[in-house]
N, C-alpha and C positions, 0 to 999 in steps of 0.2 A: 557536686560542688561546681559553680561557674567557674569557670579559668580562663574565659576570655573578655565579658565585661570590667570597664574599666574604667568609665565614667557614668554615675549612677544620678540623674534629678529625681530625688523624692518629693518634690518642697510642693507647698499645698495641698499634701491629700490627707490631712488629718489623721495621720498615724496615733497620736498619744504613746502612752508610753506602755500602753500592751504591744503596739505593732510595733516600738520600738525594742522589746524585748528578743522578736523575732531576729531585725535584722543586726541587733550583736551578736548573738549567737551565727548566725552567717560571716561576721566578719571576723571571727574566731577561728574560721577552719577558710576563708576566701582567700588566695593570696594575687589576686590579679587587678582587683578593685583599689586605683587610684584617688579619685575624686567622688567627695559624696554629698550631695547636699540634700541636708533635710530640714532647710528652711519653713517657716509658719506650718507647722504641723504639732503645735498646742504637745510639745513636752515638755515634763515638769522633770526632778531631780532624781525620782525611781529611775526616769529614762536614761539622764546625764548617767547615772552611775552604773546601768547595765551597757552603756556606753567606753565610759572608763573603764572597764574593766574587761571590753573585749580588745580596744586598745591595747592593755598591759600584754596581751596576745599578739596584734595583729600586727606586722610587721613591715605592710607597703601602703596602707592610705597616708596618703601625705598632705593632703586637704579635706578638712572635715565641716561642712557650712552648717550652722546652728541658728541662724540670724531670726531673730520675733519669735521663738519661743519662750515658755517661761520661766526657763532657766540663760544660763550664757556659759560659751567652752571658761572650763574651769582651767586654772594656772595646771594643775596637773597632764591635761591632755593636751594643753597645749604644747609639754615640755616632751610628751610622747609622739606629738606628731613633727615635731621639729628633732627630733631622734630618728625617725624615719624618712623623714628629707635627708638628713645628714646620709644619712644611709644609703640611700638613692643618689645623691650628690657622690661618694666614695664608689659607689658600682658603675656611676656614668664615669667619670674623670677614669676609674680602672679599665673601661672600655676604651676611651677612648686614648687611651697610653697602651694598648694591646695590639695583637697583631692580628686580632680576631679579622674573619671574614665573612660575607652573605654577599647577596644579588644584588645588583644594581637596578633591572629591571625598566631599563632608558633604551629607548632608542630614535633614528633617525630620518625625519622622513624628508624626501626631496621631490616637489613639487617643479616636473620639468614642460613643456612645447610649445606649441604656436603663440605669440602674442598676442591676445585677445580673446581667449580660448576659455578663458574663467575660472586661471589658477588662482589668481588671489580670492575670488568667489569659493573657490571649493575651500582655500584656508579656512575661511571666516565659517562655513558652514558645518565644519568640521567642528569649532572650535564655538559652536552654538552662536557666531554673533549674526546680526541682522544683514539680509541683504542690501548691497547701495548700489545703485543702476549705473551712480555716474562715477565708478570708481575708476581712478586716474591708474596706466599700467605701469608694471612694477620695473624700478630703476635698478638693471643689475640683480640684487634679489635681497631677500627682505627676511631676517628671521625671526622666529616667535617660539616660545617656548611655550608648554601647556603639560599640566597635570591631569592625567586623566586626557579630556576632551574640555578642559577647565584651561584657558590661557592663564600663564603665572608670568607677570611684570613685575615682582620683589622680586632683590637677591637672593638665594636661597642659602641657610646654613645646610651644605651636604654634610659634612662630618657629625653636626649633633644629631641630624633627621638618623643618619645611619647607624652610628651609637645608639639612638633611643632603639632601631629596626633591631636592632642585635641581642640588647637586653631583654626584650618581649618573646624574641628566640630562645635566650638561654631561659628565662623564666619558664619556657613550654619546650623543653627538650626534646618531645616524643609528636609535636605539631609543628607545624609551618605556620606562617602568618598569613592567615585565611586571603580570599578573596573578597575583594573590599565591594559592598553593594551599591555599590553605583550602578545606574545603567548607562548603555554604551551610546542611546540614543540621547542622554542629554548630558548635559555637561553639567560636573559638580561645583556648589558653590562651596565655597571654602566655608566650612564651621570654626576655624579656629578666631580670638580675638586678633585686636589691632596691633597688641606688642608682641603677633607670634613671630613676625618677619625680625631678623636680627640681623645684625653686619658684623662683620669679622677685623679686630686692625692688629696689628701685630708691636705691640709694646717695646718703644725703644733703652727703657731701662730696664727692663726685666728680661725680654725676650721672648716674654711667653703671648700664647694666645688668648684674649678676652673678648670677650662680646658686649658690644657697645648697641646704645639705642640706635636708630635711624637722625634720630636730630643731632646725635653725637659727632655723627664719624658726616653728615652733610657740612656742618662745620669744621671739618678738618679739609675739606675738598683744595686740590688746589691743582692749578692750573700747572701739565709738560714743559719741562725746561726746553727754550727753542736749541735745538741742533742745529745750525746751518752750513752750508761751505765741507759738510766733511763727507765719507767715504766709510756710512753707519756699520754695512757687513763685515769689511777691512777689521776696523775698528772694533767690532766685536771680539774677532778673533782673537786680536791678540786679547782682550780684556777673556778672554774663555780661558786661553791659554795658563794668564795670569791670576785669576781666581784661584782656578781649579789643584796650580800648585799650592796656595797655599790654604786650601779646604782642609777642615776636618778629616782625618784617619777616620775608615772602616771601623777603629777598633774605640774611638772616643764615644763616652755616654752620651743621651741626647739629655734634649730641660724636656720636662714631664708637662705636658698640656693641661693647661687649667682654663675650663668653659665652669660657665655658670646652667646647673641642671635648674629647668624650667617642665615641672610636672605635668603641661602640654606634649611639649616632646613624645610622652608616649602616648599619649591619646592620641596627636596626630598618627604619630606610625603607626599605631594601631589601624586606626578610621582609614586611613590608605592601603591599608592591608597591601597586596602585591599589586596595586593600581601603575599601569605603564607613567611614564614619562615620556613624552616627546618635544624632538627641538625638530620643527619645523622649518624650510627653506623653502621659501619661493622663489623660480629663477626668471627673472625677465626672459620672454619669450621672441625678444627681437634678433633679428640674424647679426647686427653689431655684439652684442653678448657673448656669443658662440664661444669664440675665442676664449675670454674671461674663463668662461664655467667649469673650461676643464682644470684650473688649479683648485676648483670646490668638491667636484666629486667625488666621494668617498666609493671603499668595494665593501662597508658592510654600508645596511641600514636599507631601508623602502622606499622604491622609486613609486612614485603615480605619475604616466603620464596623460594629461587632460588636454583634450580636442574637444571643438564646435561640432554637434553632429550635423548640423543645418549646412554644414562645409562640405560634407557627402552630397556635391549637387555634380552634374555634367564641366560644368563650367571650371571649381574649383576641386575635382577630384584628384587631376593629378597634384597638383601642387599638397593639397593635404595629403597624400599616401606618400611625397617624397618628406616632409615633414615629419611623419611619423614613423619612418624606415631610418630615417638621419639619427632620429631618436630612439628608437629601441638598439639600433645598434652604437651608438655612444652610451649606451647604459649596458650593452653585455662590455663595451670595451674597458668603461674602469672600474664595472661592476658585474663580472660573469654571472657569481652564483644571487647574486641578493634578488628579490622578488619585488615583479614589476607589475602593477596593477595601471589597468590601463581607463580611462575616466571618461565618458561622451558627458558632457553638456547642454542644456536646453531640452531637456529630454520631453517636455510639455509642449514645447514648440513644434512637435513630431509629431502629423497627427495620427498616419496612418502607423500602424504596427511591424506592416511587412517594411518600413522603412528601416526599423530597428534592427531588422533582419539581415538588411542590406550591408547598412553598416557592419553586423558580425559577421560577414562572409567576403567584406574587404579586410579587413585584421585578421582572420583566419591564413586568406592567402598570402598577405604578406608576412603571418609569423611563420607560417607553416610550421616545419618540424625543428627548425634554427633556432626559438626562442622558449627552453624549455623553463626559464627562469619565470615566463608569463604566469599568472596567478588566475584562473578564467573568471568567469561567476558560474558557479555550479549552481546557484539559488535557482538561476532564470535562465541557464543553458549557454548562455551567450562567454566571450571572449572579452568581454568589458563591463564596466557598471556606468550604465545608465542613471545619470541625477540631474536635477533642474536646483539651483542654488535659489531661485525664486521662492520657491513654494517647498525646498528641502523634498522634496519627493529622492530616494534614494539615497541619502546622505547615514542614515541608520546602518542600512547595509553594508554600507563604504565604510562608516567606523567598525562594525563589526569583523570586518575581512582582514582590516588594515592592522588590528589590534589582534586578530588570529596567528597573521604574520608574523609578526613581531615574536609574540609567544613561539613560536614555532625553532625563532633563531636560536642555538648553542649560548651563543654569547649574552643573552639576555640571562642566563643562567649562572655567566661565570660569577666565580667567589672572588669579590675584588676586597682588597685589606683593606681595613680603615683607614690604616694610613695615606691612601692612595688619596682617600677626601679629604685627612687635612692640609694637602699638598695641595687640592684642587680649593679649598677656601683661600688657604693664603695667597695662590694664585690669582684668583678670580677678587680678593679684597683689594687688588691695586689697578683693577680697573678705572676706580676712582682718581690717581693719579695719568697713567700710560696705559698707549693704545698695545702696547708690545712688550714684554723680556727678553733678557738673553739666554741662552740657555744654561751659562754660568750661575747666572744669579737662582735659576730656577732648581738647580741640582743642590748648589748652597742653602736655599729653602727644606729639600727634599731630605740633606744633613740634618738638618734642626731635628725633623719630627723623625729620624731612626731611620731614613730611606736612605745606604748608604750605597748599596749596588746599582753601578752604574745601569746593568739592565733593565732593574727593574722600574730605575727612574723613564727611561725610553720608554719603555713597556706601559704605563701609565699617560706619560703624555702623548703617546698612539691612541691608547683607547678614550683621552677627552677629545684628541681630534675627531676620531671617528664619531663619535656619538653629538658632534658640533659644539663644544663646548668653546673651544678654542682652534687655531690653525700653525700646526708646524708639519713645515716642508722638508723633506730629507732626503731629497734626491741626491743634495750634495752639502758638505760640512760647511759654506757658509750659508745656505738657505737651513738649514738643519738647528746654526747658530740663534735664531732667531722665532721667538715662540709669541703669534698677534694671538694678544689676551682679549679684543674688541671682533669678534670677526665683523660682528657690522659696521664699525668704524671702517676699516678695508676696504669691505666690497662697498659701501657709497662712496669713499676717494674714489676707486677705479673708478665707478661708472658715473664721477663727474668729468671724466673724461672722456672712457669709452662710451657713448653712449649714439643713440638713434635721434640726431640736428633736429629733423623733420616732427618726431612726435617728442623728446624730450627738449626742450628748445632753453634758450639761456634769454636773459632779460636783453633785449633791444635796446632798450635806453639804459641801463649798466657798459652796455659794450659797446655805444657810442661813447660813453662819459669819459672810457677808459681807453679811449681811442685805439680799441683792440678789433673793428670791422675784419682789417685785412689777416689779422691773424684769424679771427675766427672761420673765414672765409678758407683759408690756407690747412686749417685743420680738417676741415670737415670737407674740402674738395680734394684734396692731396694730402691729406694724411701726415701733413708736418705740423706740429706743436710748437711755437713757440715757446722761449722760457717765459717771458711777458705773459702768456697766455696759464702759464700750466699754475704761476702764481694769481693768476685772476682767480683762478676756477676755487684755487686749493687755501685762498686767503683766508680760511678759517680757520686754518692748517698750519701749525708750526714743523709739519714732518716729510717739508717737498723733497727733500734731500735721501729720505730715507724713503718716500714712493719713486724718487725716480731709478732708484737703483734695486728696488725689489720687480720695478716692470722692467727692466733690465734683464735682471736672471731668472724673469720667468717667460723669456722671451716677447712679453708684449710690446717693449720700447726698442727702439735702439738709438745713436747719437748721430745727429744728421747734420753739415757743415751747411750754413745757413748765410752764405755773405758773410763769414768770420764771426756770425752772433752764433749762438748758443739754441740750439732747436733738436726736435725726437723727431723721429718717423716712428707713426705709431700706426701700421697696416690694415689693424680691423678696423680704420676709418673711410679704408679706400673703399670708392664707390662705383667708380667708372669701369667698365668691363672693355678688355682691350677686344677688338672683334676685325684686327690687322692681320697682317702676313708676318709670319715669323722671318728674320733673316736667314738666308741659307748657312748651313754649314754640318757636323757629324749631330747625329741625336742620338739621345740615350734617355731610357726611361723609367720610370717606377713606377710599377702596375700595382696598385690596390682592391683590383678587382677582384681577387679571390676572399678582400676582408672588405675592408670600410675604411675609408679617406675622409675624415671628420672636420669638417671646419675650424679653421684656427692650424691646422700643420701645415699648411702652403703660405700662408702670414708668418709665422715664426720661422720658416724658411726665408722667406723673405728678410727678414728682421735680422738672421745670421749672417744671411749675404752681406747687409748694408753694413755691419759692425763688423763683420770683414776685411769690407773697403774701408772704411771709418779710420779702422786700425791701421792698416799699411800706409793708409793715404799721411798718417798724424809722422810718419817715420819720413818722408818726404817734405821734398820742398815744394813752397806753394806753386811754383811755375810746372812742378811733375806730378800734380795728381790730375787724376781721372775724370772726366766728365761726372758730373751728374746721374745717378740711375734714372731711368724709364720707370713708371713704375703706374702699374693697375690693380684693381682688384684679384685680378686671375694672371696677370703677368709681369715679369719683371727683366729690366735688358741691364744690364750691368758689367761695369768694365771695372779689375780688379788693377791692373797693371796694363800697361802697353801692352797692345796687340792680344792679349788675355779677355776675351769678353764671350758673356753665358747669356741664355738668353732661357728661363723659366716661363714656363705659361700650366699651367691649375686646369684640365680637361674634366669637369666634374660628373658629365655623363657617362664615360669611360672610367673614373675612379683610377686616373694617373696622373703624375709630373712628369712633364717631358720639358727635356734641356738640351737644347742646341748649344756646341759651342764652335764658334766661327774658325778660329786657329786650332788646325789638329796638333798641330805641339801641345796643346795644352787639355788632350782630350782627357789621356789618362789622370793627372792632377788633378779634372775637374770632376769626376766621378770619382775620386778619392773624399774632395772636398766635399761635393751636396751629399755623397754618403755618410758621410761624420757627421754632418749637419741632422740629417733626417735618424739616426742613430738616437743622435745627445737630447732632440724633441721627443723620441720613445721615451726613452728610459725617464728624460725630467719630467715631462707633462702627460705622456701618455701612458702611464703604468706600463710599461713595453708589450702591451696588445696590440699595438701596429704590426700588421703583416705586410710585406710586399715583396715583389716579382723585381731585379734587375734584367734589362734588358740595354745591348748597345747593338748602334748600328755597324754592321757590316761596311766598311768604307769603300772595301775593294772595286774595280769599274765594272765588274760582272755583277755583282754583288748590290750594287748601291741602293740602299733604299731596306736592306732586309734585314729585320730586328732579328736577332742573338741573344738566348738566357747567357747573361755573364760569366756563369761556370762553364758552358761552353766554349765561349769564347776564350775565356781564359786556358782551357785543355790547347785549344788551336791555335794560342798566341794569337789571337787577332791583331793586327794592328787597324790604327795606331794604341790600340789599349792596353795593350800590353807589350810594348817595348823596352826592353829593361831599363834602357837610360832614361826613362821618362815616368816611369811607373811610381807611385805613391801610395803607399797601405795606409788604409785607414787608421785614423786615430784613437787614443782609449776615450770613450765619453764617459762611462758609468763613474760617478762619484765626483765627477770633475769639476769644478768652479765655470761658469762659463768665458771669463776673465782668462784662466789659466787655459783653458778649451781655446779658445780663439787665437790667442798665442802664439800653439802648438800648430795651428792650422800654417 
C-alpha cells in the first residue's frame, strides 16, 4: 500500500468504471491519499457507488473531483468527505495547540568582500535569476529569502506549513519526511495555487488567530504612529518593566489557536519534503560598511566569501590578499566554528588554467593551518569554487556544497515546538504596521500561545535572530529591550547614512533645493551630521528618534556640539588619513597582532572618546569646555578636561592603538579609560573575540622609549602607572547600558 502519495490526477484517461473499481478498493486500505481527481474519465453510477462505498472506509481524502463524468458527487459522499475535512480540521487545530516538535531545516547564509567582486551576481545565480551586467552595488546589504534555490517574496504561514510537516510525520511514524526531488541545480517553481500564500492577523475581539486573504489584511495596512522628541530605549524600559508586572501567571490557561485547515497545506509539506530554507544576506562590499556589518553577523549559519579572480594580477595582489585576510578573520572572529566557502569569480575570463592554480596557492597560504572552518572543493582539488555568474558555469556545484553544509549543522536538526512558530507569525504579522517591538510586548504575545518560560521565550527569539528572521541585540538590557521585526527596514536607514558619497551619491538638485550643500559637504569630509541632514536623508522615516539612539548604543554615532545646534559624529565617514607627527608625551599600546584588529573598533573608540567629552563638557559652563577634537580616519587628538589630552592613532600594518598622553598625571586614568572603552566594544559588538597585548611606556630617563607588558609593569610599580594616588581600575562593561557605562567613566 502507498503511504506517501498524496495528491493523485487521474482526469482524462478513460478509466470507466472497471478501472474505477480498482482504485476504491485502493482507497479502502490507502491512508495517505488527500486529493484525487478523476475528472472526464466517462464513469457512470456502478463507478459512483464502488466509490461510496470505499469512502464509507476511507478516512483522509478530503477532496474528491468527479467533474464531466456521467454521474455527479452524490449528497451522500459529499457529506463523507466534509466529515473528513472536519476531521483533518480537528488534527490540524490539535497540532497546532500542542507542544509537539520537528526540524526547522532553515538556515543562513552571508554573502561577504570586496565591492565589486559579484556578490549580488552570485545571489541571483544561486537563486536561478538571470544575469545583469549593469547591476548597481549593493547599499549596506540586501536580503532575500528562498525556498529551496526558489526565491520566496510572500509572507509565509510558518506555524500552519509546520503543523501540516508534523501531521504527515505522525501519520508515518516509523518514516521521515523523504527528500523532496528537486534538483540542486535548478531552482523549483512553486506548484501550489494563488490562495496558498495566507497572512496572519490577530483578532481584537476574540484574541485568537485567523487567517485572512492577502486583499484582507492589505486593507487593514496602516501607516507607524510618529514617535518624536523622545528617548525610545529609556522609554521602553519602563513600559517592560510595566507590562511584564502585570502579565499573565505561568500558571493561567492560554485561548486555543484556531487557523482554518487548507488540504494544500499537506501537499505542500509533503512536496517540500526536508527541502532547506534560506534567508540570504548580501553585504555591501565597501570599506565605509565595515563598521555597520559587525552588528549583522551571526556565529551560526554559511559564510561565502566572493572575490574577482582577474584581481590575482601584480598590480592589485596585495591589496586583494589584504582584503581577503580582513575577511576570513572577521568571520572566524564572530563566527569560529560556522563554514566558510570561499567563491572566485569570472572564472571564464581566466584563460589559462595554471592561473586557477595560482590563485589556490595564494588562499592556501594565507589560510594555512588557522582557518580550519574553510570548506575546500574536494570536486576540483582547489581551496575555492570557481564560477562565472555569466554563463553559470560552476554555480551547481556551489549550491551543492552550500546545501551539504547546512545539512551538515546540529542545529538544522533541532526539534523546535510549534509553538515557537506561532510566536514567530504573530510576530512577523505586524510587520505590516512597525519596523520593531518591545520585548514586552513580544513575551505578552508568547503568553497568549502557552509560552510562559521566560527562557524559553529568549531561546526562540535567539534562534529567529540567528537564522535572519529578525534582529535582537543583547549585549545589554536596553538594546536587549528592543526586537527590529523589518531587518531590511534597518540596514537601508543605516546605510542611508552610512554609506560610500563617491559611488552611492544623493540627488544634487534635492540637496541644492534643501539648501543642505554645506551639511552634506561636512558629513562626508568630517564626519559630522547634521540634524537638518539626518532628517533629509530619513524623511521617509517617522523613526529618526529611535535610529539616532540605536546608532548611539551600537556605538556608530555619537553627540557632537555644533555652534550650540544639534549634530553626530558619525567616524565611518572619515576619510582623511592623518600622516602628521603625533605630539610628544608617555605612550601606551594595544597590540592586536597576536589576533585581528577589525575595522570599525578604532571608530567606536573613537566615538566613546567624543561621548566622553560630550558628557563632561554638558556638566560645564560654556566658557570651560574643551576645544574641538582633531579627528582622522586613523587618528584622533582629544582633550577631556584642562591639561587632560590623549592623542589615538589606528597603525593598521602593525594591528595596534597607540595612545600618547601628554600630561603624565593623567597617564594611569587614561589607560583605565581607553581600557573600558576597548573592553565595552568586545563584549557589545565584537562577541568578545578580540585579543590584545597591553603595553606602557617606561617613562623613566634611562628607560624612555621602552614598551612594558602591563603586568609587568604593574609587579614593578612603574610609574607614572601605577601610583596609587592616581591609579583607576577599570570599569564593569558586560551588560552595561552604554549611557550608564559612560557615566561611570
Amino acid at each position: 500500500v502507498n503511504r506517501k502519495l498524496m495528491f493523485f490526477r487521474l482526469n482524462w484517461n478513460a478509466i470507466g468504471d472497471r478501472g474505477t473499481r480498482f482504485i476504491a478498493d485502493a482507497l479502502k486500505l490507502n491512508r495517505s491519499l488527500t486529493i484525487l481527481n478523476l475528472s472526464k474519465n466517462n464513469i457512470g453510477a456502478k463507478g459512483y457507488l464502488d466509490l461510496y462505498q470505499a469512502l464509507e472506509v476511507n478516512q483522509d481524502l478530503v477532496e474528491l473531483k468527479l467533474d464531466d463524468n456521467k454521474s455527479h458527487v452524490t449528497l451522500g459522499m459529499r457529506k463523507i468527505l466534509d466529515r473528513n475535512l472536519k476531521r483533518r480540521q480537528k488534527e490540524f487545530s490539535d497540532t497546532l495547540n500542542s507542544d509537539k516538535k520537528s526540524s526547522w531545516n532553515r538556515s543562513r547564509i552571508m554573502f561577504v568582500g570586496q565591492g565589486g567582486a559579484g556578490k549580488s551576481a552570485t545571489v541571483r545565480s544561486l537563486l536561478g535569476k538571470a544575469f545583469i551586467p549593469e547591476w548597481n552595488s549593493t547599499i549596506g546589504a540586501v536580503i532575500s529569502e528562498s525556498m529551496g534555490w526558489q526565491e520566496s517574496t510572500n509572507q509565509i504561514d510558518y506555524s500552519s506549513q509546520f503543523a501540516a510537516r508534523i501531521m504527515i510525520q505522525d501519520k508515518l511514524p516509523n518514516s521521515v519526511i523523504p527528500v523532496s526531488n528537486h534538483k540542486i541545480d535548478t531552482p523549483r517553481t512553486s506548484e501550489t495555487g494563488e490562495n496558498d500564500t495566507t497572512y496572519i492577523k490577530l483578532s481584537s475581539s476574540t484574541g485568537k488567530l485567523n487567517i485572512m486573504p492577502e486583499s484582507f489584511e492589505t486593507a487593514e495596512v496602516r501607516k507607524p504612529s510618529a514617535r518624536k522628541n523622545q528617548n525610545l530605549f529609556t522609554q521602553t524600559i519602563k513600559q517592560l518593566s510595566a507590562t511584564e508586572k502585570s502579565g499573565k501567571g505561568p500558571g493561567e490557561s492560554r485561548k486555543d489557536i484556531v487557523r482554518e485547515f487548507k488540504e494544500n497545506f499537506l501537499v505542500k509539506a509533503r512536496d517540500d519534503g526536508d527541502t532547506l530554507t534560506f534567508s540570504l544576506w548580501d553585504f555591501g562590499g565597501q570599506y565605509v560598511f565595515y563598521s555597520m556589518h559587525h552588528i549583522f553577523l551571526t556565529r551560526s549559519g554559511i559564510y561565502i566569501l566572493v572575490f574577482d579572480m582577474r584581481q590575482f594580477t601584480k598590480e592589485a595582489l596585495e591589496e586583494t590578499c589584504r582584503y581577503l585576510s580582513f575577511w576570513v578573520n572577521s568571520i572566524r572572529l564572530h563566527a569560529p566554528t560556522a563554514p566558510l566557502l570561499c567563491v572566485g569569480t569570472h572564472t571564464d575570463d581566466i584563460v589559462f588554467s595554471e592561473e586557477v592554480g595560482k590563485v589556490d596557492k595564494i588562499l592556501r597560504n594565507i589560510f594555512k593551518d588557522d582557518f580550519p572552518q574553510v570548506v575546500p572543493n574536494l570536486d576540483e582539488n582547489l581551496m575555492f569554487y570557481p564560477i562565472d555568474n555569466k554563463s553559470n558555469n560552476g554555480i551547481r556545484l556551489l549550491r551543492a556544497n552550500v546545501e551539504t553544509e547546512a545539512r551538515k549543522n546540529k542545529t538544522i536538526r533541532q526539534q523546535v515546538s510549534i509553538k515557537w512558530f506561532l510566536l514567530l507569525d504573530t510576530i512577523l504579522s505586524k510587520r505590516f504596521d512597525v519596523p520593531y517591538l518591545t520585548l514586552s510586548t513580544v513575551k505578552g504575545m508568547a503568553t497568549d500561545i502557552g509560552m510562559t518560560a521566560s527562557n524559553e521565550q529568549e531561546e526562540s527569539l535567539s534562534l529567529f535572530h540567528e537564522r535572519g528572521l529578525l534582529i535582537h541585540l543583547t549585549s545589554t538590557e536596553v538594546l536587549k529591550s528592543i526586537i527590529i521585526i523589518k531587518p531590511q527596514w534597518l540596514i537601508s536607514s543605516l546605510s542611508k547614512v552610512i554609506r560610500d558619497s563617491d559611488l552611492h551619491s544623493y540627488s544634487s538638485e534635492e540637496i541644492e533645493k534643501c539648501g543642505l550643500e554645506n551639511d552634506l559637504e561636512m558629513a562626508f569630509e568630517k564626519g559630522i551630521a547634521s540634524r537638518d541632514f539626518l532628517e533629509y536623508v530619513w524623511a521617509e522615516n517617522d523613526q529618526i528618534e529611535f535610529l539616532i539612539d540605536l546608532m548611539k548604543r551600537t556605538m556608530l554615532l555619537s553627540e557632537w556640539n555644533l555652534e550650540n545646534e544639534k549634530a553626530y559624529l558619525i567616524p565611518s565617514l572619515l576619510k582623511n588619513v592623518f600622516r602628521g607627527v603625533v605630539a610628544s608625551g608617555l605612550h601606551f599600546v594595544f597590540d592586536f597582532s597576536g589576533g585581528f584588529l577589525p575595522n570599525g573598533v578604532f571608530q567606536r573608540l573613537v566615538c566613546l572618546c567624543v561621548a566622553y567629552k560630550e558628557s563632561a563638557d554638558r556638566r560645564k559652563l560654556e566658557s570651560e569646555r574643551c576645544e574641538p577634537p582633531i579627528l582622522y580616519s586613523n587618528f584622533c587628538s582629544i582633550e577631556f578636561e584642562n591639561g587632560f589630552v590623549i592623542h589615538l592613532r589606528e597603525d593598521v600594518p602593525l594591528c595596534q592603538i597607540v595612545v600618547v598622553v601628554e600630561n603624565e598625571m593623567y597617564a594611569a586614568q587614561s589607560v583605565s579609560l581607553i581600557s573600558s572603552m576597548l573592553l565595552k566594544i568586545n563584549y557589545d559588538v565584537m562577541g568578545t573575540g578580540l585579543k590584545w597585548k597591553k603595553l606602557v611606556e617606561d617613562g623613566s630617563r634611562n628607560s624612555l622609549g621602552r614598551l612594558v607588558h602591563y603586568e609587568q609593569a604593574r609587579q614593578e610599580k612603574l610609574k607614572p602607572w601605577f601610583e596609587t594616588s592616581n591609579f583607576d581600575p577599570q570599569i564593569e562593561t558586560e551588560a552595561v547600558d552604554i549611557c550608564s557605562f559612560l557615566d561611570a567613566l
